[in-house]
N, C-alpha and C positions, 0 to 999 in steps of 0.2 A: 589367445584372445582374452582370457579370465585376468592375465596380468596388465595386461595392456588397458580396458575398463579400470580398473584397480589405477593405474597409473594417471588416467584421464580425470578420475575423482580427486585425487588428495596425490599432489604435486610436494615431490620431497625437496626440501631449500633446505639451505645449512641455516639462514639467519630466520627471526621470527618474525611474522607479519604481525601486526596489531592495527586496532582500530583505536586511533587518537583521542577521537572526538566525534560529538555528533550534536547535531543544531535542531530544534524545532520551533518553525513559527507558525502558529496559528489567528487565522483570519479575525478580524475586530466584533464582526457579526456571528448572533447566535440565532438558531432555528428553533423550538423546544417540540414536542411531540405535537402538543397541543395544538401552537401555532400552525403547523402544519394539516392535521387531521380538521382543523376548520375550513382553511380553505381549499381543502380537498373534498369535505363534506359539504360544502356551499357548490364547487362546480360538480360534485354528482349528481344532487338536488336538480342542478339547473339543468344537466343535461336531459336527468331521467323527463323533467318536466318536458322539454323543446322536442324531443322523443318517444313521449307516453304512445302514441299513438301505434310508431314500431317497435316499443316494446313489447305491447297489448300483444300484437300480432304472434310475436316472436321471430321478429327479424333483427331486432338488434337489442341486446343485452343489456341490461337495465346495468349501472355503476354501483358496487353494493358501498356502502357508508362504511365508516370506519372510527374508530376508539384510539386513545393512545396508550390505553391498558392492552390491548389488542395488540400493538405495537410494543410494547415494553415486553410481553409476555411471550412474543412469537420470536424476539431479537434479542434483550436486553437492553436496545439504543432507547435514553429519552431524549438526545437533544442531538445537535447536530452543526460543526461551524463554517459560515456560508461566505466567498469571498467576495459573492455581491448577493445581498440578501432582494433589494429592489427588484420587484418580478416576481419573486418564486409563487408569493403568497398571492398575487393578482389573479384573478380566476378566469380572467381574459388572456391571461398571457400564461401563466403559469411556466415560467425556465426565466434566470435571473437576465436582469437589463443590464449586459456586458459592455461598455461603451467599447467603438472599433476606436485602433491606433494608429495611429498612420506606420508606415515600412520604417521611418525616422525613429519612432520613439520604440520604447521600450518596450514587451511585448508582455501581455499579462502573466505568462507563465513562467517568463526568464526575472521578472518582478519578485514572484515567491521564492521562487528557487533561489534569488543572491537572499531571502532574507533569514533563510534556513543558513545557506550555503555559510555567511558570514558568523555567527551564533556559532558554526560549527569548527569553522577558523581558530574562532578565541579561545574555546575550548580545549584543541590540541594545542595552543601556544605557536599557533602558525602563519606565518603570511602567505599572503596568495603565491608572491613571488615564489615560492616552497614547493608547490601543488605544480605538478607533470602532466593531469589529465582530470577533465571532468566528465564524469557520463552523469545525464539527467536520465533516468528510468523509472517509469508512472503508468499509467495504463494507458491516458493517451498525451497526443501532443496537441498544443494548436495549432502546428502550420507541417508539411510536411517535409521542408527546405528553406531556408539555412537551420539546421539542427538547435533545437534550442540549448544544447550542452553548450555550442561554438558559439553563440551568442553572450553567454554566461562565462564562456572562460575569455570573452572580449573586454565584459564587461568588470570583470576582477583584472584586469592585468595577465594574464597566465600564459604563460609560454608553454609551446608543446601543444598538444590534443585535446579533441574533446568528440563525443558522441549522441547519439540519444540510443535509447532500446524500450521496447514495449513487448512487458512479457502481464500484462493484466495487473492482478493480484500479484506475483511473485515479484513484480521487477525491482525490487527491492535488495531481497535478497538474488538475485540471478544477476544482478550488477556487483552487488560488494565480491560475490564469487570470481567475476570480472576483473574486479580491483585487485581481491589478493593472488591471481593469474599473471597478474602486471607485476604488480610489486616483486613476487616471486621469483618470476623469470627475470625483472633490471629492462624490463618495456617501460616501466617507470619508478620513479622512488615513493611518490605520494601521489593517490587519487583521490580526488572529489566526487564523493555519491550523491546526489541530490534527487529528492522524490517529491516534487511538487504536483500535487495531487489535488487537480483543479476537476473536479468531478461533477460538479451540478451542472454544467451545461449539458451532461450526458443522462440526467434522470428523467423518466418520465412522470414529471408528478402527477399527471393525471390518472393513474395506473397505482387500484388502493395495495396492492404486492409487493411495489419496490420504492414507491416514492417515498418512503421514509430511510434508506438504507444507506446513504452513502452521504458522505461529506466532507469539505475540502479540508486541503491542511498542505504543509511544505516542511518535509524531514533531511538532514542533509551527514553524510559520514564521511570521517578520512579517514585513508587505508593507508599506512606506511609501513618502514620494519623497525624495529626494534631498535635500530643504531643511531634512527633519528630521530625519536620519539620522548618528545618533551611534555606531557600533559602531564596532570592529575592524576585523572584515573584512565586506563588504559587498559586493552582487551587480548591478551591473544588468543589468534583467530588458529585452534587447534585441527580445525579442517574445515570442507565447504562440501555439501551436497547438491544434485538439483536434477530434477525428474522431469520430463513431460510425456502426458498420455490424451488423444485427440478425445477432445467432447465438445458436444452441442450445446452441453446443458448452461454453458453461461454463453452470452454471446453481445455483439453488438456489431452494426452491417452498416455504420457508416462509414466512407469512404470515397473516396475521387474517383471510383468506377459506376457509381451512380449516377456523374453524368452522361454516361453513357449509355446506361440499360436506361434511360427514360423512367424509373422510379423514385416516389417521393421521398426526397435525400431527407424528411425529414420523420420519414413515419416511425410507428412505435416499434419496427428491428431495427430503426437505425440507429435507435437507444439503449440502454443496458435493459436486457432483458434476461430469465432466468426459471429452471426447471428446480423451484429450489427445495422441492422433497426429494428428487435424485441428487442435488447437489451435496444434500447432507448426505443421504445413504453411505453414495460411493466415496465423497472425496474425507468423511471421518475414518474410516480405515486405513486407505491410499497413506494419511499423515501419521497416524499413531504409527503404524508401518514405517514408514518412511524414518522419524523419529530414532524409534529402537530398533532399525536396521545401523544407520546413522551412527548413533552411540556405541553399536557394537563393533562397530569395525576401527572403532576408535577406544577401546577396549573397556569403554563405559557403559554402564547402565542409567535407567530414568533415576531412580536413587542417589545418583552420585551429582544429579543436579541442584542447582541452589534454587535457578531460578530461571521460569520458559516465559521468552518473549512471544506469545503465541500471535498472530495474523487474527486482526479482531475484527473478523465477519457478523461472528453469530457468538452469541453466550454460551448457547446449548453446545453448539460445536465446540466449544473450547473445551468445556464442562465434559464434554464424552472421551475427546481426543486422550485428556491429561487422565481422566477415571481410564480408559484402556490403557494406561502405561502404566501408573500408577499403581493399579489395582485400588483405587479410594480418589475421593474428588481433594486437586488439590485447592489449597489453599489461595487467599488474595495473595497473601506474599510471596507465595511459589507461581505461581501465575497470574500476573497482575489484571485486572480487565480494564482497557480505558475506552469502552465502544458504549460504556452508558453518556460518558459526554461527549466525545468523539465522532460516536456511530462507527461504518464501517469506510475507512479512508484509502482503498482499495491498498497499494504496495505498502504504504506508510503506517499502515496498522499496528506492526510489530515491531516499528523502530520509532512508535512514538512510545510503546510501552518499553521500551528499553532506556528512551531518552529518559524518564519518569522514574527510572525503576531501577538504576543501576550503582549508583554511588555509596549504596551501603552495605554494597558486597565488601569482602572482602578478602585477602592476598589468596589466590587459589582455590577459592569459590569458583565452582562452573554454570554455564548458561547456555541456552540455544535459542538463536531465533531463529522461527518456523514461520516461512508465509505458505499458504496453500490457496490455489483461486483455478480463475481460468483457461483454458485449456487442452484439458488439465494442467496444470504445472505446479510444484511445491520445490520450496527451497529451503536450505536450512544452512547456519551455520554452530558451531560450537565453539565457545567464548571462556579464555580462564581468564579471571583479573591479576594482574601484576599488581607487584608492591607498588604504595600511593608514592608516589614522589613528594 
């Protein structure tokens, strides 16, 4: 049994998988702390007023106010990029004014993901016609059929497959794992990752806890092997991990079975919601764990790294994870942070900090990106760079 786990991890191929290239495009709209904590502090104001009366009582919970030091200090996020910004800050509506598409046109999330997707193309020096397989993997989707990978690989030209998968936070990394699976075995020669990561429709901004937390963005990777691999700069993918452990502590309960329990498809569980002083507890050990179990079986140490794409949730979380491997806090350059202008982008977290962070590695430098989220689930992979072409 011990061999066979061992086998299910880290898949022995004679040739080398690499990661080509990878794209990110971010939304034209910016949120900043501030913007935000107004008009979140304008509708607590109003509600507490239009409800002074059951508050007084204590039947309904007065809305406490909030700071963007508050925010900066609890997170490290100050800003946040929004793919429709019109709505969020309206305190009548508060979630962005998404216009509908018709079935004809183009769907908003197959939208981000070609614009990752393509960025990611040029990168590896590839055409679509190239590309064997696209999986989109984000935390969620917008529709739940026709897939929006199959849309996307309609919409390139692409011969061959495509998927979607929702693994939260991880689906990032639990799809490249996916890809170098494929690649490996000759399921395909070249995959398309794409993480468009359309998240605001799912915040509760009314809620002073999370409505600052999350924001959109579209990340996109090609996974091919080494015999076709014409980029710049290019990665091999030295092995893949990926764990899941059930928890309540992140969650969100919307779903197509809501029409049918007669419950409000739109209340605050059927938003992202979160336990998130157990979320640090448990899931900052789970990854430094995960991490230097990871690296040893691959006969490395944290030391031997250049540089950790880490999953940028939380500051503090980063700040602990890399202090328990470490033993010292690293560094910006050993672990870049981009969630002060980012925020947290659920999968796309750590492959926007790799997009940013990666070209001045150099020949045999190593890296690992780590997403950890909900779940539980963490994923990881380990990265050497190749000679620049």
């Amino acid at each position: 049994m011990a061999s066979l786990k061992h086998f299910e991890r880290h898949v022995e191929v004679a040739r080398k998988i690499i990661i080509s290239g990878s794209g990110l495009w971010k939304p034209p709209h910016v949120i900043t702390n501030e913007e935000l904590v107004d008009a979140y502090n304008a509708y607590a104001e109003k509600f507490n007023r239009e409800n002074a009366k059951e508050i007084e009582r204590e039947e309904v919970e007065a809305k406490p106010l909030s700071t963007a030091e508050f925010i900066e200090k609890a997170s490290g996020i100050k800003a946040r990029y929004a793919y429709i910004k019109d709505g969020i800050l309206d305190i009548d509506r508060m979630r962005p004014r998404i216009p509908a598409r018709s079935e004809d046109e183009l769907s908003h999330q197959a939208e981000i993901a070609l614009n990752a997707a393509r960025i990611a193309l040029t990168e590896a020096n590839k055409d679509a016609s190239e590309v064997d397989a696209v999986i989109v993997s984000c935390a969620y989707t917008e529709r739940s059929y026709p897939a929006i990978a199959i849309e996307v690989q309609g919409a390139l030209g692409i011969k061959g497959f495509g998927f979607d998968m929702l693994v939260a936070c991880s689906a990032a990394t639990f799809a490249l794992q996916r890809a170098f699976e494929m690649v490996s075995t000759g399921t395909a020669n070249c995959v398309l990752v794409i993480n468009p990561e359309l998240t605001s429709p799912q915040i509760n901004y009314r809620d002073r806890d999370s409505h600052f937390i999350f924001g959109d963005i579209s990340t996109a990777t090609i996974v091919e092997s080494d015999e076709t691999c014409k980029s710049k700069h290019s990665y091999e993918i030295m092995g893949t991990k990926a764990v899941t452990s059930f928890s309540n502590n992140i969650r969100s309960n919307f779903g197509y079975i809501t029409y049918a329990t007669d419950a409000d498809p739109y209340g605050a569980d059927k938003l992202f919601h979160q336990h998130g002083r157990s979320v640090f507890k448990e899931v900052c050990p789970m990854a430094a764990k995960h991490i230097a179990d990871h690296l040893a079986e691959l006969g490395l140490t944290p030391d031997d790294l250049k540089r950790w794409w880490l999953h940028q949730a939380n500051l503090n979380m980063n700040l602990l994870i890399s202090k328990r491997l470490l033993g010292r806090e690293a560094t910006r350059d050993e672990a870049p942070i981009v969630l002060d202008e980012y925020a947290n982008t659920a999968s796309a977290g750590s492959l926007i900090a790799f997009n940013l962070y990666h070209k001045d590695l150099q020949e045999g430098d190593i890296g690992v990106i780590c997403s950890f989220g909900a779940g539980y689930s963490i994923g990881s992979l380990v990265l050497k760079k190749r000679a620049v072409a």
